[in-house]
VMD Tcl script that draws the C-alpha trace (Angstrom):
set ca {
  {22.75 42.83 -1.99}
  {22.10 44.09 1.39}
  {24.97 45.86 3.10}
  {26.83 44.42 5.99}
  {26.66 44.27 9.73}
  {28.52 47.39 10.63}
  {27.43 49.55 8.00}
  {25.51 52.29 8.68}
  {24.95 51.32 11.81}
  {23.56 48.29 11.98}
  {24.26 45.83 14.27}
  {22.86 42.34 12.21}
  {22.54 41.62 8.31}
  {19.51 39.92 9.18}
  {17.05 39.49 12.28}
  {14.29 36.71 11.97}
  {11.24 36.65 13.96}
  {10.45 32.99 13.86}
  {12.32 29.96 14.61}
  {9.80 27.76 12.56}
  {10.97 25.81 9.46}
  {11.31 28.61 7.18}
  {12.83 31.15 9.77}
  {15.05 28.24 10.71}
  {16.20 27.61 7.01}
  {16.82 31.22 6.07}
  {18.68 32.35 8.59}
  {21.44 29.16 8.75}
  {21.41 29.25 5.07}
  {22.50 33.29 5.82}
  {24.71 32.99 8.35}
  {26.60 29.26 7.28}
  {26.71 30.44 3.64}
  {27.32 33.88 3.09}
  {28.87 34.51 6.59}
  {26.09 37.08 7.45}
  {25.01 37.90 10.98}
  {21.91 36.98 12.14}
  {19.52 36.62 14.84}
  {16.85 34.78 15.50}
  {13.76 35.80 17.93}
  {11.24 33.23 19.55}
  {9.35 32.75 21.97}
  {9.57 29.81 24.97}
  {8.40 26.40 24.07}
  {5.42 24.90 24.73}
  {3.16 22.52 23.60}
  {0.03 24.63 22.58}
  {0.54 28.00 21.35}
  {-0.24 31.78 22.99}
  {0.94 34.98 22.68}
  {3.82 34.04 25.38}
  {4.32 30.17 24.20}
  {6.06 28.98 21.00}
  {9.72 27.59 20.38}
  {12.12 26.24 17.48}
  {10.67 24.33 14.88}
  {7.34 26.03 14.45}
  {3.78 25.14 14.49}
  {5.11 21.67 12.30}
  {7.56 20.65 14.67}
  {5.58 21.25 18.11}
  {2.13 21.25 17.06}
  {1.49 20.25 13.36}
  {2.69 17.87 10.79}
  {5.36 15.84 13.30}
  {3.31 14.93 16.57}
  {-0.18 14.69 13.78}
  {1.78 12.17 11.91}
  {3.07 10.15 14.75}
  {-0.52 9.91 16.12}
  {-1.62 9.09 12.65}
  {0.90 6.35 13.32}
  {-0.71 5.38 16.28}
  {-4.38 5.06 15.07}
  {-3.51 2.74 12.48}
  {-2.22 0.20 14.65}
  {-5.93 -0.91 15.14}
  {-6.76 -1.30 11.17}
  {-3.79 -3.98 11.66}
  {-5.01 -5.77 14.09}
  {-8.19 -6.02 12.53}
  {-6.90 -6.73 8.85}
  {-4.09 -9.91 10.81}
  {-6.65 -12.09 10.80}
  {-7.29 -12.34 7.10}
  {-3.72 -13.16 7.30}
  {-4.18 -16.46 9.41}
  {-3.29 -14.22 12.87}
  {-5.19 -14.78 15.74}
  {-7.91 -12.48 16.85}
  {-6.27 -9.37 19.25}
  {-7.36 -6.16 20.32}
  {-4.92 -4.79 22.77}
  {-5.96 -1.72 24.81}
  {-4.36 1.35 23.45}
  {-2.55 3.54 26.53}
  {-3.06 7.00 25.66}
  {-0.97 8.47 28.03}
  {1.67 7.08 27.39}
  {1.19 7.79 23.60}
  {1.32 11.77 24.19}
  {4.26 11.41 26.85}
  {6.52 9.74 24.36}
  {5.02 11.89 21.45}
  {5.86 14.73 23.75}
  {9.28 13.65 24.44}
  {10.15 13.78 20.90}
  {9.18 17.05 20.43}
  {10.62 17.99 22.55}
  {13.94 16.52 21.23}
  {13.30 17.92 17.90}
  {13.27 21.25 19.48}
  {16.52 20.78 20.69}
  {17.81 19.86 17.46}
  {16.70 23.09 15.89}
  {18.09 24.75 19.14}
  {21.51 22.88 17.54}
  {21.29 24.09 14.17}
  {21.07 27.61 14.52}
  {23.86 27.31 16.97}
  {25.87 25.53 14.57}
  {25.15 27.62 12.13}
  {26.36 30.83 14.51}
  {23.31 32.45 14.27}
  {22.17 33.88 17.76}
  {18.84 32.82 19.24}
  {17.09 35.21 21.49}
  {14.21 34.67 23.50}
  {11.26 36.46 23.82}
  {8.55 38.14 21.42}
  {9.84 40.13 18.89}
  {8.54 43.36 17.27}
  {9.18 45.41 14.63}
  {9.49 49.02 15.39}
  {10.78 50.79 12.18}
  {11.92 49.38 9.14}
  {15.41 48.61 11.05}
  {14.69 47.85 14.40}
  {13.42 44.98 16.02}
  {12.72 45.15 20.17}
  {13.02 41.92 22.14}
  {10.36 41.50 24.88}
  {11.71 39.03 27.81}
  {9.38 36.60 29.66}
  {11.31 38.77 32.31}
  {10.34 41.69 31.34}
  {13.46 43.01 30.41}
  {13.45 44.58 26.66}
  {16.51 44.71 24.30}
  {16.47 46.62 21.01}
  {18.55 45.36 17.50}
  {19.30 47.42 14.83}
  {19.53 45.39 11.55}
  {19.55 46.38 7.55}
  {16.65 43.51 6.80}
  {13.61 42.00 9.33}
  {12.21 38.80 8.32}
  {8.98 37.57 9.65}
  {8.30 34.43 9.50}
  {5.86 33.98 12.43}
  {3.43 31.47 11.11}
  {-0.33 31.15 11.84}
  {-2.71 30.24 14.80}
  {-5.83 27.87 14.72}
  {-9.14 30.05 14.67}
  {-12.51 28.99 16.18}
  {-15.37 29.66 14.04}
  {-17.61 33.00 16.23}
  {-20.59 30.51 17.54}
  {-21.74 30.34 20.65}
  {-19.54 28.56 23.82}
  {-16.92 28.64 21.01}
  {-14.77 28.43 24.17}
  {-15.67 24.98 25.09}
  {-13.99 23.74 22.14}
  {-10.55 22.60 21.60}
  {-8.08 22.96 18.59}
  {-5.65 21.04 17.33}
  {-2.77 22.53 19.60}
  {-4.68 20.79 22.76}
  {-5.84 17.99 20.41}
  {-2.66 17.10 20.02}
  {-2.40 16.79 23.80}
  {-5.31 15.43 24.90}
  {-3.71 12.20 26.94}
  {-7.74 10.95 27.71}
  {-10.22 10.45 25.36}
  {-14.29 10.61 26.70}
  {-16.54 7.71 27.04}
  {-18.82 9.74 24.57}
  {-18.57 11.23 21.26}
  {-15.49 13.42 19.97}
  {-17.39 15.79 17.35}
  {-14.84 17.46 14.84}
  {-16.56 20.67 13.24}
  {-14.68 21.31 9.72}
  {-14.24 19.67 6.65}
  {-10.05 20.36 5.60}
  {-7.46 18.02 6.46}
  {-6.94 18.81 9.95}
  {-10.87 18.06 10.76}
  {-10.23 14.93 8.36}
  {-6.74 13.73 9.74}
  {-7.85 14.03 13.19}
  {-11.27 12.29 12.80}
  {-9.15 9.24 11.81}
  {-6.82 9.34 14.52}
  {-9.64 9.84 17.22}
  {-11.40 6.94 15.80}
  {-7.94 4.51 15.08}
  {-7.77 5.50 18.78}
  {-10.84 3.96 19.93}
  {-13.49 7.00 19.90}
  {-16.82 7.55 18.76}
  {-16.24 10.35 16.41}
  {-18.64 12.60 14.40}
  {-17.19 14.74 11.72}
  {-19.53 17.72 10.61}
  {-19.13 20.46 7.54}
  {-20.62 22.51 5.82}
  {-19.88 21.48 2.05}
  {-21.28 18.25 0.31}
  {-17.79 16.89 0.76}
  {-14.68 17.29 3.00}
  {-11.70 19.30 1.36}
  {-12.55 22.27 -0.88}
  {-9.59 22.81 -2.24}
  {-8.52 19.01 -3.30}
  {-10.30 17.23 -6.90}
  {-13.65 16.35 -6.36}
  {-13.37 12.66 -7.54}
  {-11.10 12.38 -4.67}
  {-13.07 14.20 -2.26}
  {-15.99 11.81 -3.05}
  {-13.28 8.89 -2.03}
  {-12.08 10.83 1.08}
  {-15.76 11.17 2.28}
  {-16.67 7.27 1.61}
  {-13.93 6.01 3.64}
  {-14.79 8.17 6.07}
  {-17.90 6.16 6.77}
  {-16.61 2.81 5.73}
  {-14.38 3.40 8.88}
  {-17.49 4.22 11.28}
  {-17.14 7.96 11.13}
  {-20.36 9.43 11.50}
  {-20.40 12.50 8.59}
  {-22.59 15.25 8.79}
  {-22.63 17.22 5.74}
  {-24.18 20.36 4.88}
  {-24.46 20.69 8.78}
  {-23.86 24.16 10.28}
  {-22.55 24.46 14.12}
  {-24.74 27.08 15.92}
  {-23.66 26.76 19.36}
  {-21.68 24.87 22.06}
  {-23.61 24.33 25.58}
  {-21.88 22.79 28.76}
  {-23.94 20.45 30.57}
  {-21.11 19.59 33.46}
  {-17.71 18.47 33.29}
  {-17.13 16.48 29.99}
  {-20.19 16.73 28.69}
  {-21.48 19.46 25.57}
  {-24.03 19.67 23.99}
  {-23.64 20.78 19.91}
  {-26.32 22.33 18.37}
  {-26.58 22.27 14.75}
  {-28.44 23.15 11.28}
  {-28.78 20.86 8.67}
  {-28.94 22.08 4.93}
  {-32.56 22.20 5.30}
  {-32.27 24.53 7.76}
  {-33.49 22.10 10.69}
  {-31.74 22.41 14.34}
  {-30.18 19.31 15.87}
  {-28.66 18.63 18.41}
  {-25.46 16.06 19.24}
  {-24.29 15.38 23.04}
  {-20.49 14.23 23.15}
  {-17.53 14.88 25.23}
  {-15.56 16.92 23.48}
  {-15.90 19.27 20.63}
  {-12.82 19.90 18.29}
  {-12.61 22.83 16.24}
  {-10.73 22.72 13.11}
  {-12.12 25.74 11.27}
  {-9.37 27.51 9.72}
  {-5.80 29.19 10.27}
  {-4.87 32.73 10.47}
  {-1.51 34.76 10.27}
  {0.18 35.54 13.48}
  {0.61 38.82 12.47}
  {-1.34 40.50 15.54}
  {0.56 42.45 18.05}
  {4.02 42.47 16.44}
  {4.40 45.94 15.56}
  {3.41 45.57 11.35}
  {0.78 48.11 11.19}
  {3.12 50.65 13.17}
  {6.29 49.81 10.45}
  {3.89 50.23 7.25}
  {3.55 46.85 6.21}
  {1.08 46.12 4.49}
  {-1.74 43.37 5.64}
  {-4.56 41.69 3.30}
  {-7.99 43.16 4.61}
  {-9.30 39.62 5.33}
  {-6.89 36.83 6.34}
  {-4.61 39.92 8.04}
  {-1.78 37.89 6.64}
  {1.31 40.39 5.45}
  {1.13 41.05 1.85}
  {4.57 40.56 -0.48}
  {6.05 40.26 -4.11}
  {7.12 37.14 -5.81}
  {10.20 37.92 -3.85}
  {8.17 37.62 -0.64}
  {9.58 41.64 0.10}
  {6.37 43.52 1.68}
  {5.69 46.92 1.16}
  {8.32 48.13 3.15}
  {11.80 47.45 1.20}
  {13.86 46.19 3.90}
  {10.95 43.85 5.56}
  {10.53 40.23 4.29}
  {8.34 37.68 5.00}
  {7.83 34.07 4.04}
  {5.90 31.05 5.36}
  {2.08 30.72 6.44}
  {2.18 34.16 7.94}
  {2.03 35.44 4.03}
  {-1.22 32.84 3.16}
  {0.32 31.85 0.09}
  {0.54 28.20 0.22}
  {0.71 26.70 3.59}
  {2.87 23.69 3.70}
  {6.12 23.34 5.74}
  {8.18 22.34 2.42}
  {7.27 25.52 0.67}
  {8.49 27.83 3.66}
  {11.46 26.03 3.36}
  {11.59 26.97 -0.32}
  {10.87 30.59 0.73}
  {13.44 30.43 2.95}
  {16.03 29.23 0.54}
  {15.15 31.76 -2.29}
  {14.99 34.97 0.13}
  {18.34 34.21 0.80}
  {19.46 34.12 -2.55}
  {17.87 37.25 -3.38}
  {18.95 38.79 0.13}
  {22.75 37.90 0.03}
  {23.50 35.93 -3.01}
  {23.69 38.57 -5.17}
  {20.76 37.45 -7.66}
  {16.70 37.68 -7.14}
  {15.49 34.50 -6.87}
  {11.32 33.41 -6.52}
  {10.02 30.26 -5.30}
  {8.36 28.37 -7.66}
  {5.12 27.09 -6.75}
  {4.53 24.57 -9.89}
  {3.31 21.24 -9.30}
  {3.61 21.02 -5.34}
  {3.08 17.71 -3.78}
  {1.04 17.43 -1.15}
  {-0.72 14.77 1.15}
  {-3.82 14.99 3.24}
  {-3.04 11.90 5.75}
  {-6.18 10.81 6.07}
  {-6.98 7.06 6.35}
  {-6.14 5.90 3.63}
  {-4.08 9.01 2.48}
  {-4.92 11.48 -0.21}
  {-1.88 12.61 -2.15}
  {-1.78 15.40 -5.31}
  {0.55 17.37 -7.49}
  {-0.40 19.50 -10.68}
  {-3.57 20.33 -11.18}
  {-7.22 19.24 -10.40}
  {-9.67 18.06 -13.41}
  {-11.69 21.49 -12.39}
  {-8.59 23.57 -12.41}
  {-7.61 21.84 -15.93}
  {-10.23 23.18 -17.49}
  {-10.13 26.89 -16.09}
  {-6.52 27.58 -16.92}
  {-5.71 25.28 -19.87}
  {-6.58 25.81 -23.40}
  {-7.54 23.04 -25.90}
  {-8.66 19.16 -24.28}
  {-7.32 17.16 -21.50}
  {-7.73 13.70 -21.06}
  {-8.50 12.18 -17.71}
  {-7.49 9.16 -16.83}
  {-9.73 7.18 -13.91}
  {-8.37 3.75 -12.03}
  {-10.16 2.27 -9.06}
  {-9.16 -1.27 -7.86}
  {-8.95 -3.08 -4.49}
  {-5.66 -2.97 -3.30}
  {-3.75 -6.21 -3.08}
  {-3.77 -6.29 1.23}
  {-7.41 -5.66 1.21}
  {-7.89 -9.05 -1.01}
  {-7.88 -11.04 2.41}
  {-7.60 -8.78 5.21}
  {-11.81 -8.63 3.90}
  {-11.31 -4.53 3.75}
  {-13.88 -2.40 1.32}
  {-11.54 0.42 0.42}
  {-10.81 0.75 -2.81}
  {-7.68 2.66 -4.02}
  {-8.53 5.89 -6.16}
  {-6.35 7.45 -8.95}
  {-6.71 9.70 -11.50}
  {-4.26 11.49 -14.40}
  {-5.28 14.59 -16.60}
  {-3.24 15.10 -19.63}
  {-2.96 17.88 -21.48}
  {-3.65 16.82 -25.48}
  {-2.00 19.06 -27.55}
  {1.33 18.84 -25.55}
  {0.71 15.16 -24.12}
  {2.31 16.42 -21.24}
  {0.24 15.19 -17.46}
  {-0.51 18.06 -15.51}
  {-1.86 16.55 -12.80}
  {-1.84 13.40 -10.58}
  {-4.43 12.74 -7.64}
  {-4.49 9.40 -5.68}
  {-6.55 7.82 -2.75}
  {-4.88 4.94 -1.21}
  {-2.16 3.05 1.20}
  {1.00 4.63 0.68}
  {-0.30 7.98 -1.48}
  {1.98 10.53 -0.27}
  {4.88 8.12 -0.67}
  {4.09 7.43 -4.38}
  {3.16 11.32 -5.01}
  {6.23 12.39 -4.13}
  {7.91 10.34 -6.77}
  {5.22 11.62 -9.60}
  {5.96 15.29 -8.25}
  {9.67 14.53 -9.46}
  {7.92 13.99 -12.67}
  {5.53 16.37 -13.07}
  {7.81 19.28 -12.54}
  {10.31 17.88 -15.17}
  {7.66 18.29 -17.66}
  {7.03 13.97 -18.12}
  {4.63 13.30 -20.97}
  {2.27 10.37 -21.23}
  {4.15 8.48 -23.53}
  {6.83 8.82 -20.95}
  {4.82 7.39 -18.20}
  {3.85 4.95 -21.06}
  {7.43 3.88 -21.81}
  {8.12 3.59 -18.18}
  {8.05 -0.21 -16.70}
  {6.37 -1.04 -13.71}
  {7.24 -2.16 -10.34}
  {5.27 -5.39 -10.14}
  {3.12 -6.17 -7.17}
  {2.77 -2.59 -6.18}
  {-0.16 -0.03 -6.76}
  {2.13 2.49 -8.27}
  {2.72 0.37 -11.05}
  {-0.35 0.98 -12.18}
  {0.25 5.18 -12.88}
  {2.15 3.72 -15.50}
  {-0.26 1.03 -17.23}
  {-3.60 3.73 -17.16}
  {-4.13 5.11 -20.91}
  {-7.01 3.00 -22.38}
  {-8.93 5.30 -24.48}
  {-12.55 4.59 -24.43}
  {-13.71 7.34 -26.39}
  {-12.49 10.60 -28.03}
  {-13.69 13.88 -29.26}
  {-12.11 16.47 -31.51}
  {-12.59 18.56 -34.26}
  {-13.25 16.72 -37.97}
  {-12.81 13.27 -35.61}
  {-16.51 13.70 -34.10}
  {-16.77 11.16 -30.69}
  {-17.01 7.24 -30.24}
  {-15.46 4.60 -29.00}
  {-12.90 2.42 -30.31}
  {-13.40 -1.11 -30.82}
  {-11.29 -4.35 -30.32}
  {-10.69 -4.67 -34.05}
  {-8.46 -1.65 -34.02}
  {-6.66 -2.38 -30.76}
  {-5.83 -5.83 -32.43}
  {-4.92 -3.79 -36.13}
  {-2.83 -1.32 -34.00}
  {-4.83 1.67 -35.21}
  {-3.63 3.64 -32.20}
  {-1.10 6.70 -32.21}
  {0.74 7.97 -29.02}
  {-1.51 11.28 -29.37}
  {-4.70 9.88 -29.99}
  {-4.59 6.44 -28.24}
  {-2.88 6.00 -25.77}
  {-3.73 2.12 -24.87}
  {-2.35 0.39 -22.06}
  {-0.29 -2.50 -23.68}
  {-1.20 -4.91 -20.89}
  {-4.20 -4.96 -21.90}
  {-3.82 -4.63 -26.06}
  {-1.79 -8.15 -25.08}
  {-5.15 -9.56 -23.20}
  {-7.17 -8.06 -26.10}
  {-5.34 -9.43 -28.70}
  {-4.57 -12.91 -27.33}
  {-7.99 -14.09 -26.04}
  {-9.60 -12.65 -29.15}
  {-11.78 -10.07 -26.99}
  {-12.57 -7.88 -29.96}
  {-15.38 -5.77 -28.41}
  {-13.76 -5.46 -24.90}
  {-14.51 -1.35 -25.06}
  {-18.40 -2.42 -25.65}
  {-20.22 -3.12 -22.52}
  {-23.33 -1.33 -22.26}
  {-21.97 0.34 -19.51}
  {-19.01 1.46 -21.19}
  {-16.90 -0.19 -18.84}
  {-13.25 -2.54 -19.42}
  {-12.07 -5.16 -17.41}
  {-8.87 -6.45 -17.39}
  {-9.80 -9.97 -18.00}
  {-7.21 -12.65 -18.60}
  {-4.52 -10.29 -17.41}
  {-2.14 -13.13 -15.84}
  {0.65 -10.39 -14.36}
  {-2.33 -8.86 -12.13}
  {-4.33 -11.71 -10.81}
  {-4.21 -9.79 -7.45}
  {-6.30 -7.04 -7.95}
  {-9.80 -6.34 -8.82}
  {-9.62 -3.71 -11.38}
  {-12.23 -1.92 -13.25}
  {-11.76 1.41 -14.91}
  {-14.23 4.47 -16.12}
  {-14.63 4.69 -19.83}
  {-11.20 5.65 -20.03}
  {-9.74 8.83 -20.79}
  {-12.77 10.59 -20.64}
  {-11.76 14.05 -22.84}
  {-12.72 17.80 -21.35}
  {-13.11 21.00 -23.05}
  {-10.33 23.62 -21.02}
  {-11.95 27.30 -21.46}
  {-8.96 29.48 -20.62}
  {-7.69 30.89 -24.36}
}
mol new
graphics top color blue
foreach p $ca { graphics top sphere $p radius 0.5 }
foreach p [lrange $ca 0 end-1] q [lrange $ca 1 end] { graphics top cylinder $p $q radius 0.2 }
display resetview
């Protein structure tokens, strides 16, 4: 436990730089529950961030995950309209006003502000204004838009100053915008918008510029959008991409930006083949990347340590850095960037600082959502990941139906999800979905996942009936299987109607053991394409469904 304000000089028990969601949370939780002072350093809101331009709530608050998902909000208002008139509504396109979508976005953001204005002052922890940096391990100077300069003497410095958006070094770089001014941009061009990247702020904000009415052209450099997300899903990601009219350029490489007069570029490109292109439009978005905001705020000078690459501040599982009395949580470490998790951070520093007992985050089966259109949505593990740090077999578990709206609003996107389990324990260790309401439903499964469910758990759990979540709990027809002494094949009808099937080896979906068994469909696993349909199922009439050969077993090489 840290000593108290007073001792030894020290004027604070703690002294955030940050007022984002994780500075926010640690320093309230400090001073409201252990009665610790604290201050909290940030700079003057604004929309779109600069060294002199921030404010309370962070990059998620002012210029991330809020005003992205009320614009998200916004762009599907047109899917709607379109998908009415399967319904029986009339035909309407209203015009969309985009000015007056930003100046009531802005308006609550600026409200939201306020409130974390409210909560560190109901929390009596004292907000200062300005930029903060660290000078030694106990002293923090406060630099005024003013240019005045106040110095606080503290026994711990947090920094939890977040990241920035980078531009990738082409040339005219500087023509391009990121997604602080996209999130401001109150007129859209008669042109093309081109995004350049392929995470899910290129993705997210290809679907709101096109739900908004633009031409939009989305170009990366992989085969598909989202490195870091399951490939199956990536694959689903990129189709509805293009189902929606987004015009994907993959294994395309920006070279340069030109201006050819006043809203109009010219983007210059390489294909994987190496061949130059070019693509005129009227704006160019670049959503390349995020870096640490560690530049500039005194790190280097205090002897904390930064990673060689990223530049983002280096700590323990206690997210202390190199220098004992410095902390640091949120995206300005590059651990794993997600609002929720610096809260998390937040929390456990402040156990460790001032509730008397070190406390780590844990960062086990975290949920998280790419709000792309329709959403991705994950916890646990990916099928590729599976294999590199389990031991034994998993089995993965593959459902792909037309959700029930789609049936008559006439829409082609099917709904994607998929469930690894691991064999030996039966435990599921991951859950990846593609479809309407994804990040809703994944939040639920991350419940699950980090209280250890099994499959015969999700097995023995009933279904709420019409709903696409239902159907995480009906998956588990085995197709085939592969083991040692138990070779590979498929099982046949006969033995679904016999009940030859454990909970470790078979897990069969009992919906369709009933269909099986009642309409006689003894070779049901024996299309030539080693395909099941759930014929005759009376509860589901609604949905197109058609599975993979289901699970389909992997080999896991970690030992």
């Amino acid at each position: 436990m840290s000593d108290h304000a007073g001792e030894d000089g020290f004027e604070y028990d703690l002294v955030t730089i940050g007022a984002g969601s994780g500075g926010v949370r640690a320093s309230r939780l400090a001073a409201s529950k252990y009665g610790r002072k604290v201050a909290v350093i940030e700079l003057p809101f604004g929309f779109v961030s600069d060294d002199s331009t921030g404010g309370a709530g962070g990059t998620c608050v002012i210029r991330g995950c809020v005003p992205k998902k009320l614009l998200v909000y916004a762009s599907e208002f047109a899917d709607g309209f379109r998908a009415a008139q399967g319904f029986g509504w009339g035909a309407a396109s209203p015009p969309v006003d985009i000015k007056q979508l930003i100046a009531r976005k802005g308006k609550e953001i600026q409200r939201l502000n306020g409130v974390y204005t409210s909560i560190l002052k109901n929390a009596g922890v004292e907000q200062i204004e300005g930029r903060g940096v660290v000078l030694d391990p106990h002293t923090v100077e406060v630099r005024a838009a003013d240019g005045s300069v106040r110095r606080l003497r503290t026994a711990n410095i947090l920094v939890a100053t977040g990241g920035r958006a980078v531009k990738i070094p082409v040339e005219g770089k500087e023509h391009a915008i990121t997604s602080d001014e996209a999130l401001v941009l109150d007129e859209y061009p008669d042109t093309s918008i081109a995004v350049i990247g392929g995470g899910y702020i290129a993705v997210e904000f290809a679907g709101i510029f096109k739900g908004l009415g633009a031409d939009v052209h989305l170009m990366y450099r992989a085969p598909l959008p989202l490195r870091a997300f399951d490939d199956e899903c990536r694959s689903a990601v990129a189709e509805n991409l293009e189902l929606r009219g987004i015009h994907v350029h993959s294994e395309c490489n920006p070279t340069s930006i030109e201006k050819e007069g006043e809203g109009r570029y010219v983007l210059h490109y390489r294909d994987g083949s190496g061949q130059e292109h070019t693509l005129r439009c009227g704006k160019v978005m670049m959503a390349t990347g995020r870096r640490a905001n560690t530049r500039g705020i005194g790190l280097e000078d205090a002897g904390v340590e930064l990673a060689p690459k990223s530049q983002a501040i280096v700590v323990d599982e206690f997210s202390r850095t190199s220098v004992p009395s410095i902390w640091a949580i949120g995206d300005v470490t590059d651990r794993v960037a997600l609002t929720p998790v610096a809260l998390m951070e937040g929390r456990a520093l402040v156990e460790t600082l001032f509730g008397g007992r070190d406390v780590a985050p844990d960062y086990a089966n975290i949920a998280s959502a790419v709000f792309a259109q329709p959403p991705l949505a994950t916890v646990g593990l990916s099928e590729k990941e599976a294999q590199e740090k389990l031991s034994g077999e998993v089995d993965v578990y593959v459902s792909k139906f037309r959700p029930m709206k789609n049936t008559l609003s006439g829409a082609e996107e099917k709904t994607f999800m998929k469930m690894l389990v691991h064999v030996e324990s039966d435990k599921v260790v991951g859950c990846h979905m593609v479809g309407p309401d994804a990040a809703e439903i994944m939040q639920g499964l991350g419940i699950a996942l980090k209280c250890g469910a099994t499959k015969a758990q999700f097995d023995a759990t009933v279904g709420i009936h019409p709903s696409s979540a239902e159907e995480w709990v009906t998956m588990g027809t085995p197709s085939r299987w592969c083991g040692e002494g138990r070779g590979e094949r498929a099982m046949g009808g006969e033995e679904v109607a016999a009940g030859k099937f454990s909970s470790r080896n078979s897990r069969f979906c009992p919906r369709v053991i009933r269909a099986a068994v009642m309409d006689g469909m003894t070779t049901w696993l024996s299309d030539a394409r080693g395909m099941r349909t759930c014929l005759a199922d009376a509860r589901r009439p609604h949905q197109r469904h058609s599975c993979d050969p289901l699970p389909r077993r992997i080999k896991c090489g970690a030992s």
